[in-house]
C-alpha positions as CSV (number, residue, x, y, z in Angstrom):
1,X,17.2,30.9,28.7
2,X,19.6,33.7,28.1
3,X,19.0,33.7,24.2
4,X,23.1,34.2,23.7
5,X,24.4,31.2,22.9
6,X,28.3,30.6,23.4
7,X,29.7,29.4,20.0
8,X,29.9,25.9,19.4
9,X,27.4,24.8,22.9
10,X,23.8,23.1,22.7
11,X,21.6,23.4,25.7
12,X,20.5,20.3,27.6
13,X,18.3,19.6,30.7
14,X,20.1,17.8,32.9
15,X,23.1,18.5,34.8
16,X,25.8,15.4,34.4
17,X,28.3,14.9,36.4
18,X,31.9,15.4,35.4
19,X,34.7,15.3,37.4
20,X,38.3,14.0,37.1
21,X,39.0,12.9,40.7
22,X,36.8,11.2,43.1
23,X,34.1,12.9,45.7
24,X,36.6,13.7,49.1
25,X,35.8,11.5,52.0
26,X,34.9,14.5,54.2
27,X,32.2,15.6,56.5
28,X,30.3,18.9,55.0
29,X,30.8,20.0,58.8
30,X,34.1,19.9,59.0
31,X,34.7,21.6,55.5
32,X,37.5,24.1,56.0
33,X,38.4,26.6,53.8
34,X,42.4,28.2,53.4
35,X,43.3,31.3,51.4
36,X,47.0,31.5,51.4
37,X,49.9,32.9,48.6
38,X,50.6,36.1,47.9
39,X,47.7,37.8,50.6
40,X,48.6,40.1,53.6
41,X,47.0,38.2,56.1
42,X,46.3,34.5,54.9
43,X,43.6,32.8,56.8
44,X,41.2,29.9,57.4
45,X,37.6,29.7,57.5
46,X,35.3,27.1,58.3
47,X,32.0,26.7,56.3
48,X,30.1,28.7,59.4
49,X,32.0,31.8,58.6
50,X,31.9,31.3,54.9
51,X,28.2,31.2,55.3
52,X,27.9,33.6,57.8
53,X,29.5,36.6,54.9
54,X,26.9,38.4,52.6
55,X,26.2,36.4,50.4
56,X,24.8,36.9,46.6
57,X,23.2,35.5,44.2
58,X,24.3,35.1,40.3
59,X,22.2,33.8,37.5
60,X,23.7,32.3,34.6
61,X,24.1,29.3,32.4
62,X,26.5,26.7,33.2
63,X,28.7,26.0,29.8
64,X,31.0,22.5,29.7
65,X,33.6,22.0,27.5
66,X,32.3,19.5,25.8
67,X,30.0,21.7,23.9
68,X,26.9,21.5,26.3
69,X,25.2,24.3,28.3
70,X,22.8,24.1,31.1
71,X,20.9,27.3,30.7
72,X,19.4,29.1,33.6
73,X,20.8,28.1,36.9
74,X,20.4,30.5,40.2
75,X,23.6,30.4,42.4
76,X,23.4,31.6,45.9
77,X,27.3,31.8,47.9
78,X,29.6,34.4,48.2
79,X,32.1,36.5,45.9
80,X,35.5,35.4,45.9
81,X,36.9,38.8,46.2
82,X,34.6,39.4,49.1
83,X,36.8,36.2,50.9
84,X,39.8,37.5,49.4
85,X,39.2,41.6,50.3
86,X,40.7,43.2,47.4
87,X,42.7,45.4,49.4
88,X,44.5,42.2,51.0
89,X,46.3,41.3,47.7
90,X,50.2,41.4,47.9
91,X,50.7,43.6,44.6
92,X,52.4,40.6,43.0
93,X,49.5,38.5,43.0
94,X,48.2,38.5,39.3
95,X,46.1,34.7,39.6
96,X,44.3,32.9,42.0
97,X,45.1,29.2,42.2
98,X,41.6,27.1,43.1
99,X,42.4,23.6,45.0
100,X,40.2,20.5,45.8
101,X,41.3,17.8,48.4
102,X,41.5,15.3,46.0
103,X,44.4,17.3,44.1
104,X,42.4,19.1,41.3
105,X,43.3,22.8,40.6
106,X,42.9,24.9,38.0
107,X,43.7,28.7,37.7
108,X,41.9,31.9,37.0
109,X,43.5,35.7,36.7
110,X,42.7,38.5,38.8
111,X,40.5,39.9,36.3
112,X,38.2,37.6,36.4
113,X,38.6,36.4,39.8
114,X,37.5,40.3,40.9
115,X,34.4,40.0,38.6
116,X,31.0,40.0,40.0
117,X,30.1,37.1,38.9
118,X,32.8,34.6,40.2
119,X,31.5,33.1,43.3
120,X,31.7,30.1,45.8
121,X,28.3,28.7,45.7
122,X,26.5,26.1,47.7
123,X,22.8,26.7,46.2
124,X,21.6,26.0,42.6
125,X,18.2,26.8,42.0
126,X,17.1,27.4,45.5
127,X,18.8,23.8,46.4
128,X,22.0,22.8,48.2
129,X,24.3,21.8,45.6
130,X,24.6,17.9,45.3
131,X,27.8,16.5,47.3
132,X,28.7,15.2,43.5
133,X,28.8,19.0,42.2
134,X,30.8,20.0,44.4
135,X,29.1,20.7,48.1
136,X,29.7,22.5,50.2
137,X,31.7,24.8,48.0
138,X,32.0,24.9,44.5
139,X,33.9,27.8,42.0
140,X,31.1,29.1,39.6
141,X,32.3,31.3,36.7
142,X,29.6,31.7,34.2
143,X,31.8,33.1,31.8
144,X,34.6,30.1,31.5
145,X,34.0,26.6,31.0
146,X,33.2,24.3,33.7
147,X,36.8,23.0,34.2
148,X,37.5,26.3,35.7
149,X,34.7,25.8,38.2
150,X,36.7,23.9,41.0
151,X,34.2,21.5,43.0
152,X,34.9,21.3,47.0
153,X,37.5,24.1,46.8
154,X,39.4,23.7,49.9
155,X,42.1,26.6,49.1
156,X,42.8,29.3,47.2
157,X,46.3,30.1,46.4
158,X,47.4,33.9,45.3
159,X,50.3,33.4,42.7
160,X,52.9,35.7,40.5
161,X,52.1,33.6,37.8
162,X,49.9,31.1,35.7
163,X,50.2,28.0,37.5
164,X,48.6,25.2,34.7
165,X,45.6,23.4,36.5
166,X,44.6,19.6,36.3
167,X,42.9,20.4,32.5
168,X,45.7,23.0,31.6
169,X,48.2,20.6,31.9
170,X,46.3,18.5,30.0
171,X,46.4,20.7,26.8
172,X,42.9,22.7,27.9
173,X,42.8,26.3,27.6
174,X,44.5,28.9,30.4
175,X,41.6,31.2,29.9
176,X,38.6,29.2,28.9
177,X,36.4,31.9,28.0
178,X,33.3,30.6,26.6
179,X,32.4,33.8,24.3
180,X,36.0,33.1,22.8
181,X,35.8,29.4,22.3
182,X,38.9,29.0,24.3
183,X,38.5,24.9,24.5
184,X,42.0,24.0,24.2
185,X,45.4,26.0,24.3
C-alpha cells in the first residue's frame, strides 16, 4: 500500500463493481475508438492500433467515491495524451470529454488529462481487465475518483468548456480530486 491515505477513504480487498449504465452489447473485437472535438486531425482507432502504441504502465490505488480505496493496482495501456498528441490540440481545447456507448460521460481538464498518469488501460495486475470494469478500455486516473474513470470509453471529445458528466450532473464534483475531497460540487 502507498501509506498516503486520501482523506475520508478506507482500503478494502475486493474490487466491486459500480457502474450507472449497463455492460455494451459489443464484441471486444470490434471495439472502436473516436477522438473528435476541438483536435486538428480527428480520427478513429480500432483496439489493434490502440494496442499496437507504446504502452505504459501506472501503479496506483484506485479510490471510489463512496469512501473506499483499492490500494495497489498495476495498470498496463496507453497515455491519453499519447492518443491525443499534444501537439494536435486546437488551442481552444481546455477539457477532454470521456464517452461510453451506453451514454455515460464524464469530463476531465487538460491538466490532468496531460498528466502521466491518466491512461486507457486494459491490464490490472498483469490481468485483462474484466468486461464488467470496463474492457477493453477503461479511463484510469489515480488521482480523481472513480466516477471520472470512464469504463469502455468509446470517444473522447476535445471541448472549450466543462461539459457536466453523467455524476456531475448529478450534483458530483467537476474535479474530483481525491487529495482535496472533492466528493460533491
Amino acid at each position: 500500500m502507498s501509506g498516503k491515505m486520501p482523506p475520508g477513504q478506507r482500503y478494502i480487498s475486493s474490487w466491486p463493481v459500480r457502474t450507472a449504465e449497463d455492460a455494451p452489447d459489443i464484441d471486444p473485437k470490434d471495439w472502436t475508438l473516436e477522438i473528435t472535438g476541438l483536435i486538428k486531425t480527428p480520427k478513429t482507432l480500432n483496439i489493434e492500433e490502440v494496442h499496437a502504441m507504446s504502452t505504459v504502465e501506472v501503479e496506483g490505488d484506485f479510490h471510489c467515491v463512496e469512501s473506499w480505496t483499492v490500494p495497489d493496482n498495476r495498470w498496463r495501456g496507453v497515455r491519453v495524451r499519447d492518443l491525443i498528441g499534444e501537439s494536435e490540440l486546437q488551442q481552444y481545447a481546455k477539457f477532454a470529454l470521456f464517452h461510453s456507448p451506453g451514454g455515460y460521460s464524464s469530463e476531465i481538464d487538460l491538466e490532468c488529462l496531460m498528466d502521466d498518469e491518466t491512461i486507457l488501460a486494459w491490464e490490472r495486475n498483469g490481468e485483462p481487465i474484466p468486461f464488467e470494469h470496463g474492457y477493453p478500455l477503461r479511463l484510469i486516473v489515480p488521482s480523481r475518483y472513480a466516477y471520472k474513470s470512464v469504463k469502455w470509453v468509446s470517444k473522447i471529445e476535445l471541448v472549450d468548456k466543462d461539459i457536466r458528466g453523467y455524476w456531475e450532473a448529478r450534483g458530483y464534483h467537476p474535479v474530483a480530486d481525491v487529495w482535496k475531497n472533492e466528493r460533491y460540487g
